[in-house]
C-alpha positions as CSV (number, residue, x, y, z in Angstrom):
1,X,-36.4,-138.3,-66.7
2,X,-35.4,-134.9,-68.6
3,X,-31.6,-134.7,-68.3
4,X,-30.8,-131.3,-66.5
5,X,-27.5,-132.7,-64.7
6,X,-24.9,-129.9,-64.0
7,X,-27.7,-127.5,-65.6
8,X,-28.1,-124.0,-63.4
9,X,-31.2,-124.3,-62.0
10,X,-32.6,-120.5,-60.6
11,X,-34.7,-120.6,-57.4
12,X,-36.6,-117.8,-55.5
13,X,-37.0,-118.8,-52.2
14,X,-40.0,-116.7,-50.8
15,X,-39.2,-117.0,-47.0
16,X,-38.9,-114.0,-44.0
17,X,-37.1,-116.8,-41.2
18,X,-33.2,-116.8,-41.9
19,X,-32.5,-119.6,-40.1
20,X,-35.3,-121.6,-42.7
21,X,-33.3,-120.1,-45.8
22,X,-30.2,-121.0,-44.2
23,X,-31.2,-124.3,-44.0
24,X,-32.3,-124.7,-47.4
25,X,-29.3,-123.6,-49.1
26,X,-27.3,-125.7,-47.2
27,X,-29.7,-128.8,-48.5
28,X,-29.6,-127.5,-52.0
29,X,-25.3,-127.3,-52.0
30,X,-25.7,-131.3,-51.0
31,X,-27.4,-131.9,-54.1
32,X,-24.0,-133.0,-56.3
33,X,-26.2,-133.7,-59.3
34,X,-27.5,-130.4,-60.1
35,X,-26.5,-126.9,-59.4
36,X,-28.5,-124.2,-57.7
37,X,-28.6,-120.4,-57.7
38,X,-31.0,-118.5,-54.5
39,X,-32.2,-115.5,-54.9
40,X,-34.6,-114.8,-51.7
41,X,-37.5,-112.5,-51.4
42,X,-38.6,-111.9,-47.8
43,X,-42.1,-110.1,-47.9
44,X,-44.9,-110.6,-50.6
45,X,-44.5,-107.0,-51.9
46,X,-40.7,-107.4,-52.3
47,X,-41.7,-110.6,-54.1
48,X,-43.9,-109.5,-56.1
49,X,-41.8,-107.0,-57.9
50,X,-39.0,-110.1,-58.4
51,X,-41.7,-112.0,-60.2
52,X,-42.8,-109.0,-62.3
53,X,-39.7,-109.8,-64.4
54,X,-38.9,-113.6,-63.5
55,X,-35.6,-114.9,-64.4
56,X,-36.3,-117.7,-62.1
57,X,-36.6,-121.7,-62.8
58,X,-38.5,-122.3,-59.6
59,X,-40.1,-120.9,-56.9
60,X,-40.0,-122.1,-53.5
61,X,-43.0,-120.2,-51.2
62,X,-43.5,-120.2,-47.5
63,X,-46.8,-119.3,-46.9
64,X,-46.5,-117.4,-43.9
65,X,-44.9,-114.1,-45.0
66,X,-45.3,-110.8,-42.7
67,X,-47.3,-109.2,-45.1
68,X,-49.6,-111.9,-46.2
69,X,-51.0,-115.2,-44.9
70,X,-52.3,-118.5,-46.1
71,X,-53.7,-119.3,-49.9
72,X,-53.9,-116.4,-50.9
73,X,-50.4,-115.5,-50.8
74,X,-49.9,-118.4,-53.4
75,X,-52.4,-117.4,-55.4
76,X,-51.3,-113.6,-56.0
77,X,-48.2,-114.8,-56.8
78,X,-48.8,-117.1,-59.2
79,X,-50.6,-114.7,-61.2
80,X,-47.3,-112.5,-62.2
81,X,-45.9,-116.2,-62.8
82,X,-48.1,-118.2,-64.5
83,X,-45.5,-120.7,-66.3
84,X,-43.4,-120.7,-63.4
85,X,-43.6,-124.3,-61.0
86,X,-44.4,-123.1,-57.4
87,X,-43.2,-125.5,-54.6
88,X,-45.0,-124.8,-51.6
89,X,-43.0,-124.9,-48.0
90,X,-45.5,-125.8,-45.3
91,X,-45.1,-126.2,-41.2
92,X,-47.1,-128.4,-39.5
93,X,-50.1,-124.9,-39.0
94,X,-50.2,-125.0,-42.8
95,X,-50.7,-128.2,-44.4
96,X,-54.3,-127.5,-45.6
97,X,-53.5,-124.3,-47.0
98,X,-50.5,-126.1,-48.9
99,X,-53.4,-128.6,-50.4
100,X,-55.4,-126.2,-51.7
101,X,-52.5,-124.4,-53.5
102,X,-51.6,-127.6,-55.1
103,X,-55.2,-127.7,-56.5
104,X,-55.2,-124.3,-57.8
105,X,-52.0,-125.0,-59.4
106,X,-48.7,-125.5,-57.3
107,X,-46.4,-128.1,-58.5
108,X,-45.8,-130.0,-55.4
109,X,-45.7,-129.2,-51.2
110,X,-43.0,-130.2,-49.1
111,X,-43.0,-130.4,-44.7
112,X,-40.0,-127.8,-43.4
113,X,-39.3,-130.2,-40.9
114,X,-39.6,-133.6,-43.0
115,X,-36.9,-131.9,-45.7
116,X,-34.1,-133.6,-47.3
117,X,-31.6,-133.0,-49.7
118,X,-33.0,-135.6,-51.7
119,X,-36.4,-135.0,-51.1
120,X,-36.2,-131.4,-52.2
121,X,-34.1,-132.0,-55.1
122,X,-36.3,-134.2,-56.1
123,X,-39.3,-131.8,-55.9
124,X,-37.4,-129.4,-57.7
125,X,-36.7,-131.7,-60.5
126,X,-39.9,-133.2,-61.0
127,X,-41.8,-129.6,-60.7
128,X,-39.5,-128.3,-63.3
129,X,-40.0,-131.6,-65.9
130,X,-43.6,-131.4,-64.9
131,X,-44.0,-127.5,-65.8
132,X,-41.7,-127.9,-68.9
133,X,-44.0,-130.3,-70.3
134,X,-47.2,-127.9,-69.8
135,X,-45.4,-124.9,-71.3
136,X,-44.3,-126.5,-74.1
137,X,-47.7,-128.2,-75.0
138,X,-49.7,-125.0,-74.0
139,X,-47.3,-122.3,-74.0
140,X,-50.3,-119.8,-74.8
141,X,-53.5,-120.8,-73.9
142,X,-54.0,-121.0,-70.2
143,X,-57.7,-122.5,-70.6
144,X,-55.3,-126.1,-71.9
145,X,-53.2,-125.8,-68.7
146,X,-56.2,-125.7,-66.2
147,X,-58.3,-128.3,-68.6
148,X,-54.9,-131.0,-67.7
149,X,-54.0,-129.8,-64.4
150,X,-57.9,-129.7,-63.5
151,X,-59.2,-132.6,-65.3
152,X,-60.9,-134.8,-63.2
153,X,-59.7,-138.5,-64.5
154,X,-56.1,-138.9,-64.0
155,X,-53.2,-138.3,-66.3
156,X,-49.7,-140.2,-66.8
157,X,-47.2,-140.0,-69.5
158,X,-45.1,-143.4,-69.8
159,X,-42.1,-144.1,-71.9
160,X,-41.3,-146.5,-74.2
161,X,-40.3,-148.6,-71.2
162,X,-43.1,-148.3,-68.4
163,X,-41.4,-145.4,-66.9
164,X,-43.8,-142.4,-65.3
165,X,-42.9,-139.5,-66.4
166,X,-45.5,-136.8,-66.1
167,X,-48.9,-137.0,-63.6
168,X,-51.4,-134.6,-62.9
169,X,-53.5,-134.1,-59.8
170,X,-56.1,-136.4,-60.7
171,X,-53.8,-139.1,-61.1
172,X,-51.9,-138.4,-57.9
173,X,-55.6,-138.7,-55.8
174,X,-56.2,-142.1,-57.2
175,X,-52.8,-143.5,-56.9
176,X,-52.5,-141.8,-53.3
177,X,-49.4,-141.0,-53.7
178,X,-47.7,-137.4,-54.6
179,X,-46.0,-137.0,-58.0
180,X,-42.4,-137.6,-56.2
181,X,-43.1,-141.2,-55.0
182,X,-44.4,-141.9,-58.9
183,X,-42.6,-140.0,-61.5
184,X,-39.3,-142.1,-62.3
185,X,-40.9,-145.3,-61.1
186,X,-42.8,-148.2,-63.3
187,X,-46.6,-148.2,-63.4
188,X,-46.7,-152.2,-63.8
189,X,-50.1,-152.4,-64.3
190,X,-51.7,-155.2,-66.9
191,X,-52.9,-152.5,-69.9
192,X,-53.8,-153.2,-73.3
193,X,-52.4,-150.5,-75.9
194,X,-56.2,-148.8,-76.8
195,X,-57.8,-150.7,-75.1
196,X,-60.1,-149.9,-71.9
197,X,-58.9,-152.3,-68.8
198,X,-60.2,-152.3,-65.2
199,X,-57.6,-152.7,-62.7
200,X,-57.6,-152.3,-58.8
201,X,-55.1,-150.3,-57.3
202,X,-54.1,-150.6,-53.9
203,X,-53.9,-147.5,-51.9
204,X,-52.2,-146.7,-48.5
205,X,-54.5,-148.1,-45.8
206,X,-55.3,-150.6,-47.5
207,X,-58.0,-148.7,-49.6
208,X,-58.7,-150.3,-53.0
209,X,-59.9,-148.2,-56.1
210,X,-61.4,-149.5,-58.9
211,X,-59.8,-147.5,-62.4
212,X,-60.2,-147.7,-65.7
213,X,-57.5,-147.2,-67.7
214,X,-56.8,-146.8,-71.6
215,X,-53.4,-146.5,-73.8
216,X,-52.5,-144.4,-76.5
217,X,-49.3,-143.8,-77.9
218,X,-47.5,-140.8,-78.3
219,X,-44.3,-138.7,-78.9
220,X,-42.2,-137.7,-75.8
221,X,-38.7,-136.1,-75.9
222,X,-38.3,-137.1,-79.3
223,X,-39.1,-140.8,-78.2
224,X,-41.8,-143.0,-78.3
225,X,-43.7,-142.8,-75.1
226,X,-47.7,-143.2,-74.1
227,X,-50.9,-141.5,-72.5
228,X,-52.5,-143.1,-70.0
229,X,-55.9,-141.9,-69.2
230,X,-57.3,-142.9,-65.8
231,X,-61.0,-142.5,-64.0
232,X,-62.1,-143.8,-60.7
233,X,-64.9,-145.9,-61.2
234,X,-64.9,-147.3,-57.6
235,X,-68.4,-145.8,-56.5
236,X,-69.5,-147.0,-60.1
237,X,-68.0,-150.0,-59.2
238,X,-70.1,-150.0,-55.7
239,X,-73.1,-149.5,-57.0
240,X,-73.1,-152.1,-59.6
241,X,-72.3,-154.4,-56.4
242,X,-75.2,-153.2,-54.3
243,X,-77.2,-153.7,-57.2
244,X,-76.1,-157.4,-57.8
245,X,-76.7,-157.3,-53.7
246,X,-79.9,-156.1,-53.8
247,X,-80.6,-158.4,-57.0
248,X,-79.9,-161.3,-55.1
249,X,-81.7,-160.7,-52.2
250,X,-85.1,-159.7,-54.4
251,X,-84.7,-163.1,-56.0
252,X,-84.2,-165.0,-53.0
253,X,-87.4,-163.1,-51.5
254,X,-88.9,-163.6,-54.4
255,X,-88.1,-167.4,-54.6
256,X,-89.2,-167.7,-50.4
257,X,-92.3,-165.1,-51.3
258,X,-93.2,-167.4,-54.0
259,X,-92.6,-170.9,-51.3
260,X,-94.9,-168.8,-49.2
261,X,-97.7,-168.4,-51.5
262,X,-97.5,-172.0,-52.5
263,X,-97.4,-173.0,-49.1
264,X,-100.3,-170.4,-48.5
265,X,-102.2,-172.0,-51.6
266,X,-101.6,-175.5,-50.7
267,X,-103.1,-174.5,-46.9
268,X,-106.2,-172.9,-48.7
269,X,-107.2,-175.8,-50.8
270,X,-106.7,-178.5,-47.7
271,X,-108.4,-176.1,-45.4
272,X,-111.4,-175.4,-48.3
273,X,-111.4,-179.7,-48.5
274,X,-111.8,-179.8,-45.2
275,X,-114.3,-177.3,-44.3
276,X,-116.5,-179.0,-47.8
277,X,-115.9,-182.2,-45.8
278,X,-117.1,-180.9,-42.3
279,X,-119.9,-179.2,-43.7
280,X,-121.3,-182.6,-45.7
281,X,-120.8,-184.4,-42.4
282,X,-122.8,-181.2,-40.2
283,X,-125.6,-181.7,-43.4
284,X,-125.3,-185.4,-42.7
285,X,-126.4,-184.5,-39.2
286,X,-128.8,-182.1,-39.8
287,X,-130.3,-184.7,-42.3
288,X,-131.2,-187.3,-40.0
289,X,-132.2,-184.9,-37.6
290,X,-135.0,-183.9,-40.3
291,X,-135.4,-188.1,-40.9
292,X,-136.0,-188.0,-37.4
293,X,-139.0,-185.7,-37.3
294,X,-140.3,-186.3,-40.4
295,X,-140.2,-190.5,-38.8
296,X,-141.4,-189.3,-35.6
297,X,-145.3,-188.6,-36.3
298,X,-145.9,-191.8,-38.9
299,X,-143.9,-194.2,-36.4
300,X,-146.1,-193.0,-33.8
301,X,-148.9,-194.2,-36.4
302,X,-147.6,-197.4,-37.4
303,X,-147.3,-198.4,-33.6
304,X,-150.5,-197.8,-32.9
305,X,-151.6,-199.5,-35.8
306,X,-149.8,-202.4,-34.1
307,X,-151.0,-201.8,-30.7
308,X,-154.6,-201.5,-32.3
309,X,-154.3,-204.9,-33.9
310,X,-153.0,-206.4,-30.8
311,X,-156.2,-205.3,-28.8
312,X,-158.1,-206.4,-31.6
313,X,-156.5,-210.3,-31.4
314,X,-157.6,-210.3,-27.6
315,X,-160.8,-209.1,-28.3
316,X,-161.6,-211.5,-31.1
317,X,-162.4,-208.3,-33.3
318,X,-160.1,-209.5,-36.1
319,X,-161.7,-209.7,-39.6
320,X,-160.4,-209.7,-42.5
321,X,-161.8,-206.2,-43.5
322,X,-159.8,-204.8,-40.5
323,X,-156.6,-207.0,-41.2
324,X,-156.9,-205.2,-45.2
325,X,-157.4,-201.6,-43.4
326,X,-154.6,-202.5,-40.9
327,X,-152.0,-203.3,-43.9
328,X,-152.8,-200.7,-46.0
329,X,-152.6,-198.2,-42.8
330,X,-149.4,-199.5,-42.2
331,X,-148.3,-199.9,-46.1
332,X,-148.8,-196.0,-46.6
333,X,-146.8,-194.9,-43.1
334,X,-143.9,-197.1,-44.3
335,X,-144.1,-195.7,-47.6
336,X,-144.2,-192.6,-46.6
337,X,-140.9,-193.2,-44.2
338,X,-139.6,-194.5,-47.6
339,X,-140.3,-191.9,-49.6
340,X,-138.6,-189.4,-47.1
341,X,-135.3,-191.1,-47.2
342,X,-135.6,-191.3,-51.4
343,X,-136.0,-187.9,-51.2
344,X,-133.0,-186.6,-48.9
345,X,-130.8,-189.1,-50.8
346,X,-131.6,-187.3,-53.9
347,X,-131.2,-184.4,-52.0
348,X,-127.2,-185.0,-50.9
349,X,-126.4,-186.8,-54.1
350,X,-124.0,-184.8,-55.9
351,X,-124.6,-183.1,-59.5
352,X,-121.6,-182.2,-61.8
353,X,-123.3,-181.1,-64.4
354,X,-125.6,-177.3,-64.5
355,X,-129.2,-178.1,-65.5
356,X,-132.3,-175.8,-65.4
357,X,-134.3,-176.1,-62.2
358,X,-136.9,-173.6,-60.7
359,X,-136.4,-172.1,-57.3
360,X,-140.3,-172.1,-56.6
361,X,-140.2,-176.1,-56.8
362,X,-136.5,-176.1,-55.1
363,X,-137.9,-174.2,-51.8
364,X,-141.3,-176.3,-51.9
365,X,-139.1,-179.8,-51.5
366,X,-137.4,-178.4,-48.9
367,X,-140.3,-176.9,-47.4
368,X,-141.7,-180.6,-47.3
369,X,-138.8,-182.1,-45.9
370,X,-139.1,-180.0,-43.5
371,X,-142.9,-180.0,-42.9
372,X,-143.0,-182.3,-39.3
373,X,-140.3,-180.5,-37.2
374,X,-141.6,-177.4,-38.7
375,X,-144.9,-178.4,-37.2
376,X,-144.0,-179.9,-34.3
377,X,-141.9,-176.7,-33.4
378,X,-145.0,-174.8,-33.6
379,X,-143.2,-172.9,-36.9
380,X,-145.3,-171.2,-39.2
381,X,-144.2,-170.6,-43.1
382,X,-145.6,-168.0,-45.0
383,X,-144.4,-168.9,-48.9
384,X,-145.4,-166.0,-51.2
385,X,-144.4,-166.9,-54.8
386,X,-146.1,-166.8,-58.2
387,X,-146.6,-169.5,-60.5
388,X,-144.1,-172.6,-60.6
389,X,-141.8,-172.2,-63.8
390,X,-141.5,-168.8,-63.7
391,X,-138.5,-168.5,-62.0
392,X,-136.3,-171.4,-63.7
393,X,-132.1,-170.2,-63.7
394,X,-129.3,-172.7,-65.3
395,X,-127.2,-174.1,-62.2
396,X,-126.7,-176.9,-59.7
397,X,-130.4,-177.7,-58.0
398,X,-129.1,-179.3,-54.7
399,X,-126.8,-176.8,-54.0
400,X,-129.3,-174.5,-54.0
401,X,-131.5,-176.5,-51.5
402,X,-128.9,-177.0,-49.1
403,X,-128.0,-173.4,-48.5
404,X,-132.0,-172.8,-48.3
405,X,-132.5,-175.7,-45.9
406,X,-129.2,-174.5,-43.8
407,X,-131.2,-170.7,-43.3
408,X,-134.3,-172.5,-42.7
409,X,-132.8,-175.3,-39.9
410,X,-130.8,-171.6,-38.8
411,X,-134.2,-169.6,-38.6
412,X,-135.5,-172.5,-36.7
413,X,-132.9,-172.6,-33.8
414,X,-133.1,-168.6,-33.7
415,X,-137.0,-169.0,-33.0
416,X,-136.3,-171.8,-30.3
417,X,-133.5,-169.4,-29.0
418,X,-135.7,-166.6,-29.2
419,X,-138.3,-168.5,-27.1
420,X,-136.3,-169.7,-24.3
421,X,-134.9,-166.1,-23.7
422,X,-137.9,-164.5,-23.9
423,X,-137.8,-162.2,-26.5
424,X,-140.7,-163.8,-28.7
425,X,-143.4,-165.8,-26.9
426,X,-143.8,-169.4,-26.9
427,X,-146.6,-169.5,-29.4
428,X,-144.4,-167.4,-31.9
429,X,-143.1,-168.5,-34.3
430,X,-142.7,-167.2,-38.0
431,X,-141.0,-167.8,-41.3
432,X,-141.6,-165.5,-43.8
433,X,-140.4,-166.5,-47.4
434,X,-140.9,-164.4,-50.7
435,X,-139.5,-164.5,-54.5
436,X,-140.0,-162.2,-56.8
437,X,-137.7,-161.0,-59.7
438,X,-135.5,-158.1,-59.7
439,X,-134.0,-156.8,-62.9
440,X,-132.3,-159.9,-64.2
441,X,-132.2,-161.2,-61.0
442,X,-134.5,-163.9,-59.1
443,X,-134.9,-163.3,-55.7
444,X,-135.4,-165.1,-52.2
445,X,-136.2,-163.8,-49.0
446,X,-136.1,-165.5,-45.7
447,X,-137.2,-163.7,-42.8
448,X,-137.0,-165.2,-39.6
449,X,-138.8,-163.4,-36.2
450,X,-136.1,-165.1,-34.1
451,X,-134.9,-161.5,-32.3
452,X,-132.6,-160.5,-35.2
453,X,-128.8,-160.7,-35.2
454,X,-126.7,-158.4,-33.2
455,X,-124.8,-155.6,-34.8
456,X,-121.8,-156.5,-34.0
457,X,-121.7,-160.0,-35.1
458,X,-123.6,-160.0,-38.1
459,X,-120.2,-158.9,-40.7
460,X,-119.2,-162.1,-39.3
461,X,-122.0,-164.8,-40.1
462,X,-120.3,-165.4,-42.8
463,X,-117.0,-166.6,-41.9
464,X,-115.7,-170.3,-41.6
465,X,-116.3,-171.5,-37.6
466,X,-118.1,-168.5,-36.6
467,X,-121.4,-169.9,-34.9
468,X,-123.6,-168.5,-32.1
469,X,-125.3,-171.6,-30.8
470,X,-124.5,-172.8,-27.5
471,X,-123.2,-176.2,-26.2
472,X,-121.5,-177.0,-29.6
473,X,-124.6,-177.6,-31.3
474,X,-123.6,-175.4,-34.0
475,X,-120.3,-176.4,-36.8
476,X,-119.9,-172.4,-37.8
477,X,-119.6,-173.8,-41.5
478,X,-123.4,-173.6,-43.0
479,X,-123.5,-170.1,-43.8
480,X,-119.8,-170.2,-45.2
481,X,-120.3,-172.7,-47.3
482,X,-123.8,-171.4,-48.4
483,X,-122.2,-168.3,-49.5
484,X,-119.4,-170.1,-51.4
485,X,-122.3,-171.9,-52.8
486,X,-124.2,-169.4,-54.1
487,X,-121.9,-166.6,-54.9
488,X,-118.8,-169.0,-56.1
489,X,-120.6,-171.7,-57.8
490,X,-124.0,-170.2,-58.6
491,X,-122.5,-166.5,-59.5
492,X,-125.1,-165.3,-57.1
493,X,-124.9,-162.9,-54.4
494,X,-126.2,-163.9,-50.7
495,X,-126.5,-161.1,-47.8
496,X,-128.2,-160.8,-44.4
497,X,-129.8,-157.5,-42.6
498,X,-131.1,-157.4,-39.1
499,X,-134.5,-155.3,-38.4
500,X,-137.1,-154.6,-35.9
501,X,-135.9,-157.7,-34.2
502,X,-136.1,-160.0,-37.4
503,X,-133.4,-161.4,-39.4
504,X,-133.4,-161.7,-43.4
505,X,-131.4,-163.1,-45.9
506,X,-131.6,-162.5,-49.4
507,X,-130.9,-164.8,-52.4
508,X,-129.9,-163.4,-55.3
509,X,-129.7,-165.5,-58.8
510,X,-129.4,-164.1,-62.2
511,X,-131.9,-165.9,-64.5
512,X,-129.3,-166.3,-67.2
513,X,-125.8,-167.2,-66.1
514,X,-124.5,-163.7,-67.7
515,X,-121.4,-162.0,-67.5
516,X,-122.3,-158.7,-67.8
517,X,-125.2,-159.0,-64.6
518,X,-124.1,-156.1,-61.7
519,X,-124.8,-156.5,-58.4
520,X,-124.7,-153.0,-56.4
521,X,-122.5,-153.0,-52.8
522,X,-121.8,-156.0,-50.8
523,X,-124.2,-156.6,-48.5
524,X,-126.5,-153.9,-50.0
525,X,-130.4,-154.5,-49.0
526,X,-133.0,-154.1,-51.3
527,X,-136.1,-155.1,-49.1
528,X,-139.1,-156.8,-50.9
């Protein structure tokens, strides 16, 4: 600390109550280290002519004169003493106006009623060493003494032995401490000599700031000494923790988003395996269902082939002309029995590989699978196609024939449904089914007279469960899985429209297996 022992030091006190300057002197005359002169001004206009021609160390300003009030008391002041250090005297009314002068440039404020001898000796001291050390660095240019005593990051001035001996504002905010409680004591902080260091600093209240800090040495009073440079980083500080926060918290929903999919995945595919294996066990149904009609007629025939030879026994008709007519009667039915379960074994068993079939031929098979319960249901079927072989596309044959045997067996129940409540008449009964090519594109139709499908169910058809048949006689997976069918494994597109009381669904299949092949708007109609 600058050595001003026994040195006069000259005060203005700027103060109207006697009592108050009274006071003062007396704590001033207990100050056995240093001697003090008072000159006191009692107005602003009687001190303003004092200042005009300052012979004054310090000034110590009340800023409730009779003639003026508040800041800008201070600041009128300071402007006929600009290299004087202004201590401000507050009261318990004026504290925030005391703040702001010590922004716009006083040294230091001290509480009347909080005053000491040591405290205000100590003021004066430090305001003086403080004020010394701006004038001497920038005794002319007043732009350097607001760019220190405005600068936002703090600044100390250490000597050689840790010592503070010079802080600005700035420094005083982050420390939260005034200049008194700092200058003269040692800044024991860990900081590398130029070198940047983050430290925490410990504020009243428990408040922590985060600082960096960097060291340069310097020449003070003749001596060595050092420059400490200081800026909050604390909200810097913040954010790079919310960040890390919010980091942390995007990787763990990340990490449980990704679970989640997985999870959701995993659900798909064992849901997908199970729906493939309901819907081969509903086909399995449906399939001896068409055995069953397709048996029902030559069974009929073979037992009374039976019956017929029986009679003939009793009636001594027997022959063996009759016997040979008789076998080979009964050969073709069970041949024909055979034949039908050849051909839906065929039909089920699974191909891996693509191969080239044609549509026209596909549908026809079907069509004669399907011939006796189509007959016995009073069902007519009128197939309009041209030649066989002319509409042949690359893919997977009995895939293809299951979805058109699950709209037929469908078209079926909607005429039988149709019939019992009322809407067609008993004799009615029609299948309409039509290919033809469309751009690159073979085509199927399957119209139906059934009564249609309702408007408000029909965006559903398509969807896993979803069935309309009563009694639980229907699985809700054959249109699903004919859609995956067609649109997933044949790159098709399969739709259904509802008109005038009819229901149609539409096949389509490119004839080549292209990539580039568009197919217009879901669902989109095209008619015949």
């Amino acid at each position: 600390m600058m050595n001003i022992k026994k040195n006069m030091i000259k005060i203005l006190l700027i103060e109207d109550d006697k009592d108050d300057i009274e006071f003062i002197g007396e704590l001033l005359y207990e100050d056995i280290e240093n001697e003090f002169t008072i000159d006191s001004a009692g107005t602003l206009n009687n001190a303003t002519e004092k200042l005009k021609n300052p012979n004054f160390d310090v000034v110590l300003l009340d800023l409730t004169l009779p003639d003026s009030l508040g800041l800008n008391t201070f600041l009128h002041l300071k402007s006929y003493a600009r290299y004087l250090p202004f201590i401000i005297l507050t009261g318990a009314s004026d504290k925030e106006a005391a703040v702001k002068a010590v922004r716009e440039g006083a040294q230091d404020y001290l509480n009347k009623w909080d005053l000491t001898s040591a405290i205000l000796s100590r003021s004066i001291v430090h305001s003086l060493e403080r004020q010394h050390f701006l004038n001497r660095i920038f005794p002319i240019n007043n732009q350097f003494y607001k760019i220190i005593e405005k600068n936002a990051d703090g600044i100390i001035i250490l000597d050689n032995k840790g010592i503070i001996r010079f802080v600005n504002p700035a420094a005083e905010i982050i420390f939260g401490k005034s200049a008194d409680f700092l200058i003269g004591e040692e800044l024991g902080l860990p900081v590398l000599l130029k070198e940047k260091t983050e430290i925490e600093i410990f504020r009243p209240r428990e408040e922590i700031t985060h600082v960096e800090i960097r060291l340069v040495d310097l020449s003070w009073e003749g001596e060595s000494a050092y420059l400490a440079s200081l800026r909050d980083i604390t909200e810097r500080k913040n954010m790079e923790q919310k960040l890390k926060e919010n980091a942390d918290q995007l990787e763990a929903l990340n990490r449980n988003l990704e679970n989640r999919v997985n999870e959701e995945i995993t659900k798909k595919i064992e849901n997908e395996r199970l729906l493939v294996q309901q819907s081969k066990m509903a086909a399995m149904g449906e399939m001896i269902g068409v055995i069953a009609h397709q048996w029902r007629q030559p069974l009929n025939s073979l037992g009374a082939v039976i019956q017929d030879v029986r009679d003939a026994y009793y009636f001594k008709e027997l022959d063996d002309e009759y016997i040979d007519n008789a076998a080979d009667n009964a050969l073709n039915y069970i041949q024909f029995m055979s034949q039908t379960v050849d051909d839906f074994r065929n039909f089920y068993k699974p191909v891996k590989a693509e191969e080239t079939f044609d549509i026209v031929k596909a549908i026809k098979n079907v069509l004669e699978m399907l011939s006796f319960m189509l007959k016995n249901n009073g069902i007519d079927v009128d197939f309009n196609s041209v030649i066989d072989g002319s509409f042949a596309v690359k893919s997977f044959p009995n895939e293809f024939m299951q979805v058109i045997l699950n709209i037929l067996n469908n078209a079926g129940d909607a005429i039988q449904s149709g019939r019992e409540k009322g809407v067609i008449k008993s004799t009615d009964g029609e299948i309409c089914i039509n290919v033809y090519s469309e751009k690159e594109m073979a085509v199927v139709t399957i119209e139906d007279n059934g009564g249609g499908i309702p408007n408000d169910i029909i965006d559903k058809i398509f969807e896993p469960y979803f069935t309309t048949k009563a009694n639980n006689n229907g699985t809700g997976i054959g249109l699903y899985m004919s859609k995956i069918i067609i649109e997933t494994n044949m790159k098709g597109l399969l739709t259904a429209e509802s008109m005038n009381g009819k229901a149609l669904f539409r096949i389509a299949l490119p004839h080549s297996l292209r990539s580039d092949v568009s197919w217009g708007a879901p669902g989109e109609f095209h008619g015949r």
